[in-house]
PyMOL CGO cylinders between C-alpha atoms (Angstrom):
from pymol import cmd
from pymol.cgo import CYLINDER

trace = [
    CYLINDER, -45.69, -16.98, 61.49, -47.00, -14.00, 59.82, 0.3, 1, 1, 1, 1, 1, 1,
    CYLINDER, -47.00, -14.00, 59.82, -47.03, -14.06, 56.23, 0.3, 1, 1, 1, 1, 1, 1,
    CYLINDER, -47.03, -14.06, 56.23, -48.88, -12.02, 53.69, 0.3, 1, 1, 1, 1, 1, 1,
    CYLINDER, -48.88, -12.02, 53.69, -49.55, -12.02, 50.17, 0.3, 1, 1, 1, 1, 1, 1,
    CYLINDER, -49.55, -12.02, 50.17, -50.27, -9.37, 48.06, 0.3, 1, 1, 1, 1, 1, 1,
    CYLINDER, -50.27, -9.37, 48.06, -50.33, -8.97, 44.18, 0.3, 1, 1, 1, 1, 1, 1,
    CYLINDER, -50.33, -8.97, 44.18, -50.42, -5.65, 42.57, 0.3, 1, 1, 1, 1, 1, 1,
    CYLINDER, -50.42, -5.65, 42.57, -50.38, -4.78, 38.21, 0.3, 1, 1, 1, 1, 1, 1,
    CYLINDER, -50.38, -4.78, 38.21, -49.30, -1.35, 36.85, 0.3, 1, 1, 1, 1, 1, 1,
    CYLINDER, -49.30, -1.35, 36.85, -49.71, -1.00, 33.12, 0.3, 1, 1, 1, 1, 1, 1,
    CYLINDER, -49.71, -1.00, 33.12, -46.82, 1.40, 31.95, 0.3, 1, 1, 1, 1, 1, 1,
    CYLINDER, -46.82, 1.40, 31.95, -48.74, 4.78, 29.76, 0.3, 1, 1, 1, 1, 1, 1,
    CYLINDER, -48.74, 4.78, 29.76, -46.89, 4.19, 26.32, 0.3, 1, 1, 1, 1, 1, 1,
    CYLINDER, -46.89, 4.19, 26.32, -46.09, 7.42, 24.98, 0.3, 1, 1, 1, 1, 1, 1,
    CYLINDER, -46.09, 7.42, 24.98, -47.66, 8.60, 21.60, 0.3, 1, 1, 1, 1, 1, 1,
    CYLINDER, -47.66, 8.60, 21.60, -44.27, 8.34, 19.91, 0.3, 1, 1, 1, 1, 1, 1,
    CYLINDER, -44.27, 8.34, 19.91, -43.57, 4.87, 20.73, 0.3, 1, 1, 1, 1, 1, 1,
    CYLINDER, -43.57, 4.87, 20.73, -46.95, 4.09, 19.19, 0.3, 1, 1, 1, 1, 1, 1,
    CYLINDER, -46.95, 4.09, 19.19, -45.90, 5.39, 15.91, 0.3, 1, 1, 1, 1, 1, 1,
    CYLINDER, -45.90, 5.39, 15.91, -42.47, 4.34, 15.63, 0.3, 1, 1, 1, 1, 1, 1,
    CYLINDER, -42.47, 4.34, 15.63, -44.24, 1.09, 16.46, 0.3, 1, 1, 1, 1, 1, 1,
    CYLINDER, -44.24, 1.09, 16.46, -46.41, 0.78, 13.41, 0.3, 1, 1, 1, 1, 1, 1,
    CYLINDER, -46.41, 0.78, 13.41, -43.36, 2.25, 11.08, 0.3, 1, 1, 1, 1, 1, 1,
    CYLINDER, -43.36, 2.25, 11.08, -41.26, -0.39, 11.86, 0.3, 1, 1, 1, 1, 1, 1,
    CYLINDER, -41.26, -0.39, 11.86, -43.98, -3.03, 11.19, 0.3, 1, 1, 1, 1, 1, 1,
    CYLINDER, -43.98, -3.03, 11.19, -44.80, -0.94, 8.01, 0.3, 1, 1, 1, 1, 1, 1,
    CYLINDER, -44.80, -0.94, 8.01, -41.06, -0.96, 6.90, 0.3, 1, 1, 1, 1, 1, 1,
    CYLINDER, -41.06, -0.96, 6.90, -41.10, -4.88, 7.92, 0.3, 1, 1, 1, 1, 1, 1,
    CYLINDER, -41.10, -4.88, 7.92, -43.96, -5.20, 5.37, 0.3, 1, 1, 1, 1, 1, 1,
    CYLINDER, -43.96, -5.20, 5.37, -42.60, -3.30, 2.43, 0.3, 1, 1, 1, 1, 1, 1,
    CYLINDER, -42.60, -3.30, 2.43, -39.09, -4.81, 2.80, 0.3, 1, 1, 1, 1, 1, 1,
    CYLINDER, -39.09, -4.81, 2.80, -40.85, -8.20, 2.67, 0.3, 1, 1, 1, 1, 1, 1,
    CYLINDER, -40.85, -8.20, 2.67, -43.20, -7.12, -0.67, 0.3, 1, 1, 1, 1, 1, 1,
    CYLINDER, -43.20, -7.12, -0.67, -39.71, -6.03, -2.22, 0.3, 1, 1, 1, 1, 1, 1,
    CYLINDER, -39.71, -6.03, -2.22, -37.91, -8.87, -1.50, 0.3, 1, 1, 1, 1, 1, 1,
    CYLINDER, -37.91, -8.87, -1.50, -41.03, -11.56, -2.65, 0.3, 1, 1, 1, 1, 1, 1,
    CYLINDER, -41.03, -11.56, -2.65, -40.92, -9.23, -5.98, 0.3, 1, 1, 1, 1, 1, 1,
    CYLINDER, -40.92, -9.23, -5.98, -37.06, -10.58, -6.37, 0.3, 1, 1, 1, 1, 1, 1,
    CYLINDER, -37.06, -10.58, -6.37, -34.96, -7.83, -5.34, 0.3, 1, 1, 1, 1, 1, 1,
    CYLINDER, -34.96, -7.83, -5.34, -32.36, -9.69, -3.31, 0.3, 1, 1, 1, 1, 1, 1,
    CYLINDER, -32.36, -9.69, -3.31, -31.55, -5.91, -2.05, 0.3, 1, 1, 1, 1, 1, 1,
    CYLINDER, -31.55, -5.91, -2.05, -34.11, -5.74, 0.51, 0.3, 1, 1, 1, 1, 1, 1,
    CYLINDER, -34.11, -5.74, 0.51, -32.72, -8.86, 2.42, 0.3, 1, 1, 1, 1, 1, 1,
    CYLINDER, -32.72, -8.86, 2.42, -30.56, -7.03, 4.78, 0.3, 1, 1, 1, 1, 1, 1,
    CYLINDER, -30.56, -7.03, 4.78, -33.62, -4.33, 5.40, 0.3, 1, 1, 1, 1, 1, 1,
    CYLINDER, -33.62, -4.33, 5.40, -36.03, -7.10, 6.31, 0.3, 1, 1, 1, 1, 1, 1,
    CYLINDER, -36.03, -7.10, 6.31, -33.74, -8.73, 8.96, 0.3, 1, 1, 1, 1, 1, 1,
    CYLINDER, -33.74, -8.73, 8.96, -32.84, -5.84, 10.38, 0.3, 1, 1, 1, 1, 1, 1,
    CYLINDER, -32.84, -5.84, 10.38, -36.65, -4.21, 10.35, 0.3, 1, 1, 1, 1, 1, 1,
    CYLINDER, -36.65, -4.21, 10.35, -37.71, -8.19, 11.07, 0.3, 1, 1, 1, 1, 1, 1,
    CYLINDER, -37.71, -8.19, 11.07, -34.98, -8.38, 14.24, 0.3, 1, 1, 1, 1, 1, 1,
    CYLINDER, -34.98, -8.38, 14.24, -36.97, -4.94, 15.73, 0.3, 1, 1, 1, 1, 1, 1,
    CYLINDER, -36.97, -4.94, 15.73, -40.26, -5.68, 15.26, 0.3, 1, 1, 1, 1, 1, 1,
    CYLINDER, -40.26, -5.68, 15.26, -39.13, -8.73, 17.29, 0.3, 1, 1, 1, 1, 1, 1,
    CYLINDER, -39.13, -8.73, 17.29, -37.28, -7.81, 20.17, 0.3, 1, 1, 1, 1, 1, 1,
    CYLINDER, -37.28, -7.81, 20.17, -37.93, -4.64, 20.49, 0.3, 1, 1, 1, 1, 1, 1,
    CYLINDER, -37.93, -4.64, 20.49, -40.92, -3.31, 19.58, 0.3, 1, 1, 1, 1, 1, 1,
    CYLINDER, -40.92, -3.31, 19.58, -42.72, -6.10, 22.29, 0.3, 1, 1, 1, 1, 1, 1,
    CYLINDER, -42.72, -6.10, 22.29, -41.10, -3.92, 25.53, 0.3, 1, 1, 1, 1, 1, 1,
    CYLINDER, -41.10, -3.92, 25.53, -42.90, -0.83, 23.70, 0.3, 1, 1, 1, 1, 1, 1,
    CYLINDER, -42.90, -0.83, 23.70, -46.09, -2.18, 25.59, 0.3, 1, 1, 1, 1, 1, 1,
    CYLINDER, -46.09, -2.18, 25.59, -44.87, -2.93, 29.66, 0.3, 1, 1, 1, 1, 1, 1,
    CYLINDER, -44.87, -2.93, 29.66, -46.73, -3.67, 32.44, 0.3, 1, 1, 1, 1, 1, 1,
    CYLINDER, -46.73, -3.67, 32.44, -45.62, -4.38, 36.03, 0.3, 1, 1, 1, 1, 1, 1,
    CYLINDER, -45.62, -4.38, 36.03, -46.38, -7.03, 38.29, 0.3, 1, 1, 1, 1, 1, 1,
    CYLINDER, -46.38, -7.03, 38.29, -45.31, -6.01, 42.36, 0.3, 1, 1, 1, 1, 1, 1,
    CYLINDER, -45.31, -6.01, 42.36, -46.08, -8.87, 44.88, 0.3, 1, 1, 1, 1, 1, 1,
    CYLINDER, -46.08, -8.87, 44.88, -45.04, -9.17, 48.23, 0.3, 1, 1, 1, 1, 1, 1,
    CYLINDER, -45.04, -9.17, 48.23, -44.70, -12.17, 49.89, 0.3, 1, 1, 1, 1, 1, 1,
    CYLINDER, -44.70, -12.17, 49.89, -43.42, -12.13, 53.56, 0.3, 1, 1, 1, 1, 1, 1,
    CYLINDER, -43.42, -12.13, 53.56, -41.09, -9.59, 53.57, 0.3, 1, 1, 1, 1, 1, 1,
    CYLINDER, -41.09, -9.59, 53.57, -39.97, -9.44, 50.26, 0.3, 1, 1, 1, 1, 1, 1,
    CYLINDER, -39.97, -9.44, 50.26, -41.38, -7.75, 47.33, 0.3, 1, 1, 1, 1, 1, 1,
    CYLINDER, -41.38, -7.75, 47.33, -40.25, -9.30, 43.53, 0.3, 1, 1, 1, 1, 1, 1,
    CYLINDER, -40.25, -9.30, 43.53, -41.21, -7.06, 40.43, 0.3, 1, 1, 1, 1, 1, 1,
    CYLINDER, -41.21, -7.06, 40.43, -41.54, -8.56, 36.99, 0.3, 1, 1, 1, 1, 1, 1,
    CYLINDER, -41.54, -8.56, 36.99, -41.87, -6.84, 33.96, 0.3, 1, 1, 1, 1, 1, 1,
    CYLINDER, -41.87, -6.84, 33.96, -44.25, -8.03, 31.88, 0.3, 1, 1, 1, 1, 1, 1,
    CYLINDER, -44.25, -8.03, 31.88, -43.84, -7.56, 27.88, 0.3, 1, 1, 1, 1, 1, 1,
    CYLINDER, -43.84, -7.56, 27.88, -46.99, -7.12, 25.55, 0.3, 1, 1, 1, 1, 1, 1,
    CYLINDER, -46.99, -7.12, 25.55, -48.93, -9.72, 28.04, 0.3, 1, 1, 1, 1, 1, 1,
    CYLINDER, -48.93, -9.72, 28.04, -46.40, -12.77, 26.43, 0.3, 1, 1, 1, 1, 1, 1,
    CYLINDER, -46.40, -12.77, 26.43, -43.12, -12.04, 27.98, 0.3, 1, 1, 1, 1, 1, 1,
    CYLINDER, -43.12, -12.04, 27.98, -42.52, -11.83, 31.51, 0.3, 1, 1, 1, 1, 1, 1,
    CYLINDER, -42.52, -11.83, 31.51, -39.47, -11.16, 33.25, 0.3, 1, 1, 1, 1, 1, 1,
    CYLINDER, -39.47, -11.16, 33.25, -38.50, -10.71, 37.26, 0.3, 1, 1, 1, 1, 1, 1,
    CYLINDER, -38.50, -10.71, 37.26, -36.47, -7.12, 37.41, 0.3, 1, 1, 1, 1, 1, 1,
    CYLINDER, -36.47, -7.12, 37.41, -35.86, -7.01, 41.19, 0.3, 1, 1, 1, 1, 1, 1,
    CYLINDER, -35.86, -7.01, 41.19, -35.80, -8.66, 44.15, 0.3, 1, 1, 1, 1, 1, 1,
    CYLINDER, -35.80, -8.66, 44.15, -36.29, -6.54, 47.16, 0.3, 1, 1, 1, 1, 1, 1,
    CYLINDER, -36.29, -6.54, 47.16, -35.70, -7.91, 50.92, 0.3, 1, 1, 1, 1, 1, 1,
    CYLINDER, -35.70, -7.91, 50.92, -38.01, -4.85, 52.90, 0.3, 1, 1, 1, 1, 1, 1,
    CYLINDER, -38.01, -4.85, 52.90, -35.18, -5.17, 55.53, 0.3, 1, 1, 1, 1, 1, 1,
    CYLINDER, -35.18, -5.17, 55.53, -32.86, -3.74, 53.68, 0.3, 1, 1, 1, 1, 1, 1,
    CYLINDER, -32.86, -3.74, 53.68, -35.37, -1.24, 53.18, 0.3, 1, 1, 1, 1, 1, 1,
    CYLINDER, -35.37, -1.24, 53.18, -34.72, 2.57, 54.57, 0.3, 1, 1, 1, 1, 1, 1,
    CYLINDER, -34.72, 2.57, 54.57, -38.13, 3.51, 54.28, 0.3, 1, 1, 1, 1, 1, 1,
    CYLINDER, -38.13, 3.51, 54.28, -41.00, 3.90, 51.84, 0.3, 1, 1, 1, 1, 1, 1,
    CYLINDER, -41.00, 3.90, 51.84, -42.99, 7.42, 51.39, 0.3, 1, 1, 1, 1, 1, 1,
    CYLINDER, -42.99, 7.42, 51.39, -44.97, 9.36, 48.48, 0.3, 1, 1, 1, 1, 1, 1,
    CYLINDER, -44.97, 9.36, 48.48, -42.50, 10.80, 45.75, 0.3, 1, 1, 1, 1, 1, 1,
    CYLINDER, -42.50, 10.80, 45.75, -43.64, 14.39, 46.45, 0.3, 1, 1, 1, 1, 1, 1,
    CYLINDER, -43.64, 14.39, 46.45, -42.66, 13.69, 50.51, 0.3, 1, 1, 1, 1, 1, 1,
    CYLINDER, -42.66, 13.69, 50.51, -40.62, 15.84, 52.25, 0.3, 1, 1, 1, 1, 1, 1,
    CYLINDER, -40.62, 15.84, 52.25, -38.33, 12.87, 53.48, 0.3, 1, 1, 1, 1, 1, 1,
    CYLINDER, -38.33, 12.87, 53.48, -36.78, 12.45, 50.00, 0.3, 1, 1, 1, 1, 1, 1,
    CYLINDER, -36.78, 12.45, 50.00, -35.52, 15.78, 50.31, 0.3, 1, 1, 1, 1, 1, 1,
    CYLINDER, -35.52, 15.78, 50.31, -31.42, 14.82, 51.65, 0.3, 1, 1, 1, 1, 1, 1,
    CYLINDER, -31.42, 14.82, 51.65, -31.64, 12.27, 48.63, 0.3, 1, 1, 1, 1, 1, 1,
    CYLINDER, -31.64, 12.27, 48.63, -32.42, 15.23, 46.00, 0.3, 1, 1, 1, 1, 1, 1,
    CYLINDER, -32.42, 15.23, 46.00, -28.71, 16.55, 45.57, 0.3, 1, 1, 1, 1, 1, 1,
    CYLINDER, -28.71, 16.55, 45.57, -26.72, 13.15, 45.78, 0.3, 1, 1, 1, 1, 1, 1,
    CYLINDER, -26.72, 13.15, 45.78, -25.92, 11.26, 42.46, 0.3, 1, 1, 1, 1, 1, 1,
    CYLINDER, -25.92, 11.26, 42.46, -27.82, 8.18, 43.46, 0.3, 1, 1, 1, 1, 1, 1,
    CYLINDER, -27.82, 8.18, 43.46, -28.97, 5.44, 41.29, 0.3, 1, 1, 1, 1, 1, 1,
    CYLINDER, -28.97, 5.44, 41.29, -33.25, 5.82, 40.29, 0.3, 1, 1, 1, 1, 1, 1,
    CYLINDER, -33.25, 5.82, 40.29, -35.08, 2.63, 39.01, 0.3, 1, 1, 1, 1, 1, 1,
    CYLINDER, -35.08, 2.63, 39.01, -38.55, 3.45, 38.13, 0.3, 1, 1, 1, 1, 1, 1,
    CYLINDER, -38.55, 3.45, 38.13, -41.17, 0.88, 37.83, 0.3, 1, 1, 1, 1, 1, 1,
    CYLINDER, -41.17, 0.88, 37.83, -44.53, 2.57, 37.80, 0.3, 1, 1, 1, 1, 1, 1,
    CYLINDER, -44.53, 2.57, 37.80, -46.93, 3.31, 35.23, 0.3, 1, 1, 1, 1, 1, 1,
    CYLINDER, -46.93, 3.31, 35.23, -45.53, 7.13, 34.46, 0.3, 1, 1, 1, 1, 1, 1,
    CYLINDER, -45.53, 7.13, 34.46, -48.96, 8.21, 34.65, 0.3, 1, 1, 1, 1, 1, 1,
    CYLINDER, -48.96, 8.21, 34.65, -49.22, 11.91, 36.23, 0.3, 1, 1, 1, 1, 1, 1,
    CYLINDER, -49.22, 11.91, 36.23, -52.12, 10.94, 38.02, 0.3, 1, 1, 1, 1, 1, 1,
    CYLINDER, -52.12, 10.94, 38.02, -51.06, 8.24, 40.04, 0.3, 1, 1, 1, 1, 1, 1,
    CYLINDER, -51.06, 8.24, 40.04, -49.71, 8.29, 43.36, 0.3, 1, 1, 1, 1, 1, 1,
    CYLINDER, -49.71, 8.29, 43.36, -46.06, 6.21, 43.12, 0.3, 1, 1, 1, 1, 1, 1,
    CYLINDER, -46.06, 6.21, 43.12, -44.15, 5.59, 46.39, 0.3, 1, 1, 1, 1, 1, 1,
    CYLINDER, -44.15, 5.59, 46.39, -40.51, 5.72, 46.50, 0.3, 1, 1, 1, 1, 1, 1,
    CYLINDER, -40.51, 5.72, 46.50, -38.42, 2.95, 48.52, 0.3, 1, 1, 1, 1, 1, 1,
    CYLINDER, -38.42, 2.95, 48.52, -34.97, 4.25, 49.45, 0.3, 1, 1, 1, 1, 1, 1,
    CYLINDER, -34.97, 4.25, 49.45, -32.81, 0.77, 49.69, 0.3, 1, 1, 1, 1, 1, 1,
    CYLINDER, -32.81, 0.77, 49.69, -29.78, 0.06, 51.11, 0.3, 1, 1, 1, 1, 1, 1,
    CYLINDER, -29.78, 0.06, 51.11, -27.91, -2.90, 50.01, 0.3, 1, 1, 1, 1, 1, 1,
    CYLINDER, -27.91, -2.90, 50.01, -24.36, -2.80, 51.97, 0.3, 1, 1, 1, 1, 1, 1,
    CYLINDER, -24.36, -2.80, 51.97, -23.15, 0.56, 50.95, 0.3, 1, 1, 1, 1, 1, 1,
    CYLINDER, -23.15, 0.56, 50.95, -25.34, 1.43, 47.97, 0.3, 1, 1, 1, 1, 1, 1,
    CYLINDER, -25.34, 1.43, 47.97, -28.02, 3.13, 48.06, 0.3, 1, 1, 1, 1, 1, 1,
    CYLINDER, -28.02, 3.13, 48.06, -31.32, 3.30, 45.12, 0.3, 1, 1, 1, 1, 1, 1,
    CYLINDER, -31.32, 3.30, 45.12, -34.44, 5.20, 44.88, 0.3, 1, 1, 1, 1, 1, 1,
    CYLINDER, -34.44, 5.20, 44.88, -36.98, 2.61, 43.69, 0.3, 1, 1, 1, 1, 1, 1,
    CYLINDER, -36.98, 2.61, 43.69, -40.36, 3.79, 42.75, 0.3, 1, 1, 1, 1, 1, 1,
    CYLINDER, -40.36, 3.79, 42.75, -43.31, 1.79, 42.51, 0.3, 1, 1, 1, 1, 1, 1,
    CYLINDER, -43.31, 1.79, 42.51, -46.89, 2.41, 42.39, 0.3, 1, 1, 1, 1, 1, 1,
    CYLINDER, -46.89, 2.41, 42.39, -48.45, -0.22, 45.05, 0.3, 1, 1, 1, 1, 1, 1,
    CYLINDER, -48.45, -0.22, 45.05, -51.98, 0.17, 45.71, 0.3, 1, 1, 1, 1, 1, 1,
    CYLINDER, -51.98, 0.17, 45.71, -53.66, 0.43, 49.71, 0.3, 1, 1, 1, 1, 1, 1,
    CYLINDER, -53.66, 0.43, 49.71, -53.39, -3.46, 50.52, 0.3, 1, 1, 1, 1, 1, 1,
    CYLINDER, -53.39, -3.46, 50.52, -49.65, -3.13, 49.26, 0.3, 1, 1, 1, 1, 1, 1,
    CYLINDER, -49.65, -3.13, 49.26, -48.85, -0.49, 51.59, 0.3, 1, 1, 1, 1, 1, 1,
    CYLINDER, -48.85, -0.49, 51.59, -51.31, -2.17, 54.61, 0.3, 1, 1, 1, 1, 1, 1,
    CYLINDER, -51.31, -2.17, 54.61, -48.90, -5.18, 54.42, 0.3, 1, 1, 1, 1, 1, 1,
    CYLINDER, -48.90, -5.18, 54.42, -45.85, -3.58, 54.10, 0.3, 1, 1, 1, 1, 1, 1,
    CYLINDER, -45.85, -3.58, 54.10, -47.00, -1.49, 57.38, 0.3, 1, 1, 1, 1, 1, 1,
    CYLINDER, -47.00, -1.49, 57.38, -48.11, -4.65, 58.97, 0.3, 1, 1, 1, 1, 1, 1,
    CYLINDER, -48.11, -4.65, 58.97, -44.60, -5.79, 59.10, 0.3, 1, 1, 1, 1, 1, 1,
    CYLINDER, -44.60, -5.79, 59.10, -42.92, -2.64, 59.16, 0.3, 1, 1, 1, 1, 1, 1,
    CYLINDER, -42.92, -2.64, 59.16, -45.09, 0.24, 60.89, 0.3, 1, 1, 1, 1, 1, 1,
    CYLINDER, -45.09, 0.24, 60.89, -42.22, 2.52, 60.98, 0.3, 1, 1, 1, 1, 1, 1,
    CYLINDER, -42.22, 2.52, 60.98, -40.63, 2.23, 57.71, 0.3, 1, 1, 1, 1, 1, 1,
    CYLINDER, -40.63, 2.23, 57.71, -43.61, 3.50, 55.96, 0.3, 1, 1, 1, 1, 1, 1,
    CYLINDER, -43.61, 3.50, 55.96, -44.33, 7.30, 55.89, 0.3, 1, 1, 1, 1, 1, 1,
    CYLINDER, -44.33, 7.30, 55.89, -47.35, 8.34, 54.50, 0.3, 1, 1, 1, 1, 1, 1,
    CYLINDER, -47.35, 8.34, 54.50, -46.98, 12.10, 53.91, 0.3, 1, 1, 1, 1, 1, 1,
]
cmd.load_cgo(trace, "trace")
Protein backbone atom coordinates (compact mmCIF):
# COMPACT_ATOMS: atom_id res chain seq x y z
CA UNK A 1 0.00 0.00 0.00
CA UNK A 2 1.04 3.43 -0.72
CA UNK A 3 1.06 5.72 2.05
CA UNK A 4 2.72 9.03 2.56
CA UNK A 5 3.39 11.37 5.20
CA UNK A 6 3.86 14.79 5.06
CA UNK A 7 3.88 17.61 7.76
CA UNK A 8 3.67 21.18 6.83
CA UNK A 9 3.54 24.66 9.59
CA UNK A 10 2.17 28.07 8.47
CA UNK A 11 2.54 30.79 11.06
CA UNK A 12 -0.56 33.17 10.55
CA UNK A 13 1.06 37.28 9.94
CA UNK A 14 -0.74 38.94 13.04
CA UNK A 15 -1.82 42.20 12.02
CA UNK A 16 -0.37 45.39 13.74
CA UNK A 17 -3.73 46.06 15.38
CA UNK A 18 -4.12 42.85 17.03
CA UNK A 19 -0.69 43.49 18.53
CA UNK A 20 -1.86 46.53 20.24
CA UNK A 21 -5.18 45.68 21.32
CA UNK A 22 -3.13 42.79 22.69
CA UNK A 23 -0.96 44.69 25.10
CA UNK A 24 -4.12 47.10 26.09
CA UNK A 25 -5.99 44.46 27.31
CA UNK A 26 -3.05 43.06 29.38
CA UNK A 27 -2.42 46.77 30.40
CA UNK A 28 -6.15 47.23 31.47
CA UNK A 29 -5.77 43.59 33.22
CA UNK A 30 -2.90 45.20 35.21
CA UNK A 31 -4.42 48.45 36.30
CA UNK A 32 -7.79 46.83 37.18
CA UNK A 33 -5.73 44.46 39.38
CA UNK A 34 -3.50 47.61 41.09
CA UNK A 35 -7.08 49.20 41.76
CA UNK A 36 -8.62 46.46 43.15
CA UNK A 37 -5.28 45.37 45.59
CA UNK A 38 -5.61 49.29 46.62
CA UNK A 39 -9.33 48.27 48.00
CA UNK A 40 -11.66 49.53 45.56
CA UNK A 41 -14.08 46.63 45.35
CA UNK A 42 -15.21 48.63 41.99
CA UNK A 43 -12.68 47.27 39.81
CA UNK A 44 -13.78 43.57 40.44
CA UNK A 45 -16.09 43.28 37.58
CA UNK A 46 -13.27 45.13 35.19
CA UNK A 47 -10.63 42.61 36.16
CA UNK A 48 -12.76 39.50 35.32
CA UNK A 49 -13.91 40.70 32.42
CA UNK A 50 -10.25 42.22 31.18
CA UNK A 51 -8.85 38.81 33.15
CA UNK A 52 -11.54 36.42 31.00
CA UNK A 53 -9.85 38.20 27.54
CA UNK A 54 -6.51 38.17 28.20
CA UNK A 55 -7.37 34.47 28.68
CA UNK A 56 -9.29 33.17 25.99
CA UNK A 57 -8.92 35.41 23.67
CA UNK A 58 -6.05 37.21 23.34
CA UNK A 59 -4.01 33.46 22.98
CA UNK A 60 -5.81 32.91 19.19
CA UNK A 61 -4.28 36.55 18.49
CA UNK A 62 -0.99 34.52 17.75
CA UNK A 63 -2.12 31.23 15.20
CA UNK A 64 -0.20 29.00 13.46
CA UNK A 65 -1.23 26.05 11.25
CA UNK A 66 -0.24 22.64 11.20
CA UNK A 67 -1.38 20.70 7.50
CA UNK A 68 -0.36 16.94 7.39
CA UNK A 69 -1.36 14.47 5.08
CA UNK A 70 -1.43 11.10 5.78
CA UNK A 71 -2.70 8.66 3.03
CA UNK A 72 -5.25 10.42 1.51
CA UNK A 73 -6.38 12.61 3.99
CA UNK A 74 -5.14 15.88 5.06
CA UNK A 75 -6.14 17.09 9.01
CA UNK A 76 -5.39 20.87 9.87
CA UNK A 77 -4.93 21.99 13.44
CA UNK A 78 -4.76 25.28 14.62
CA UNK A 79 -2.29 25.88 16.85
CA UNK A 80 -2.75 28.80 19.60
CA UNK A 81 0.34 30.87 20.92
CA UNK A 82 2.51 27.41 20.60
CA UNK A 83 0.25 25.97 23.94
CA UNK A 84 -3.08 25.29 22.46
CA UNK A 85 -3.69 23.13 19.67
CA UNK A 86 -6.78 22.29 18.08
CA UNK A 87 -7.77 19.97 14.79
CA UNK A 88 -10.10 22.46 12.47
CA UNK A 89 -10.72 20.05 9.55
CA UNK A 90 -10.62 16.87 8.37
CA UNK A 91 -10.31 16.56 4.68
CA UNK A 92 -10.77 13.05 2.73
CA UNK A 93 -8.73 14.25 -0.88
CA UNK A 94 -11.51 12.10 -2.52
CA UNK A 95 -13.95 14.23 -1.90
CA UNK A 96 -11.67 16.62 -3.28
CA UNK A 97 -12.65 18.56 -6.77
CA UNK A 98 -9.34 19.69 -7.33
CA UNK A 99 -6.52 21.77 -5.88
CA UNK A 100 -4.84 24.87 -7.92
CA UNK A 101 -3.05 28.36 -7.07
CA UNK A 102 -5.64 31.05 -5.79
CA UNK A 103 -4.82 33.40 -8.70
CA UNK A 104 -5.72 30.16 -11.29
CA UNK A 105 -7.94 30.53 -13.89
CA UNK A 106 -9.96 27.33 -12.78
CA UNK A 107 -11.47 29.16 -9.78
CA UNK A 108 -13.02 31.39 -12.09
CA UNK A 109 -17.02 29.52 -12.27
CA UNK A 110 -16.58 29.56 -8.33
CA UNK A 111 -16.07 33.56 -8.29
CA UNK A 112 -19.88 34.59 -8.62
CA UNK A 113 -21.57 31.74 -6.46
CA UNK A 114 -22.21 32.40 -2.67
CA UNK A 115 -20.04 29.55 -1.55
CA UNK A 116 -18.66 28.96 1.81
CA UNK A 117 -14.43 30.19 2.09
CA UNK A 118 -12.34 28.72 5.03
CA UNK A 119 -8.95 30.15 4.98
CA UNK A 120 -6.12 28.58 6.73
CA UNK A 121 -2.93 30.10 5.47
CA UNK A 122 -0.60 32.50 6.82
CA UNK A 123 -2.33 35.79 5.01
CA UNK A 124 0.99 36.73 3.98
CA UNK A 125 0.93 38.52 0.38
CA UNK A 126 3.91 36.82 -0.52
CA UNK A 127 3.09 33.40 -0.26
CA UNK A 128 1.75 31.19 -2.74
CA UNK A 129 -1.70 29.52 -1.01
CA UNK A 130 -3.55 26.80 -3.00
CA UNK A 131 -7.18 26.58 -2.96
CA UNK A 132 -9.02 23.02 -2.60
CA UNK A 133 -12.57 23.17 -3.96
CA UNK A 134 -14.41 20.23 -1.78
CA UNK A 135 -17.36 18.57 -2.24
CA UNK A 136 -18.97 16.91 0.62
CA UNK A 137 -22.51 15.47 -0.75
CA UNK A 138 -24.01 18.60 -2.08
CA UNK A 139 -21.92 21.34 -0.49
CA UNK A 140 -19.39 22.75 -1.80
CA UNK A 141 -16.12 25.01 0.15
CA UNK A 142 -13.19 26.82 -1.07
CA UNK A 143 -10.43 25.80 1.37
CA UNK A 144 -7.17 27.53 1.14
CA UNK A 145 -4.06 26.37 2.45
CA UNK A 146 -0.54 27.16 1.95
CA UNK A 147 1.24 23.55 1.54
CA UNK A 148 4.73 23.66 0.59
CA UNK A 149 6.39 21.38 -2.71
CA UNK A 150 6.46 17.89 -0.80
CA UNK A 151 2.71 18.70 0.15
CA UNK A 152 1.68 19.13 -3.29
CA UNK A 153 4.28 16.07 -4.63
CA UNK A 154 2.15 13.75 -2.42
CA UNK A 155 -1.03 14.96 -3.04
CA UNK A 156 -0.05 14.50 -6.94
CA UNK A 157 1.33 11.14 -6.18
CA UNK A 158 -2.07 9.95 -5.35
CA UNK A 159 -4.02 12.20 -7.33
CA UNK A 160 -2.10 13.41 -10.63
CA UNK A 161 -5.16 14.88 -12.02
CA UNK A 162 -6.73 16.67 -9.25
CA UNK A 163 -3.88 18.97 -8.90
CA UNK A 164 -3.49 21.95 -11.35
CA UNK A 165 -0.58 23.84 -11.12
CA UNK A 166 -1.28 27.05 -13.09
Amino acid sequence: MNESYVECMVARKSSPMMSVLKYIIYILTGLSAVGFLAGYWIFIVPLIIFGLLAFFVVPGFDLEFEYLYVDREITIDKIMSKQKRKTVRNLELSKMEYICPMNSHQLDPYKSRNLKISDYSSKNPDAKVWVIVYKEKTDEELIGIEPNEELIKAIKSIYPRKVIEY
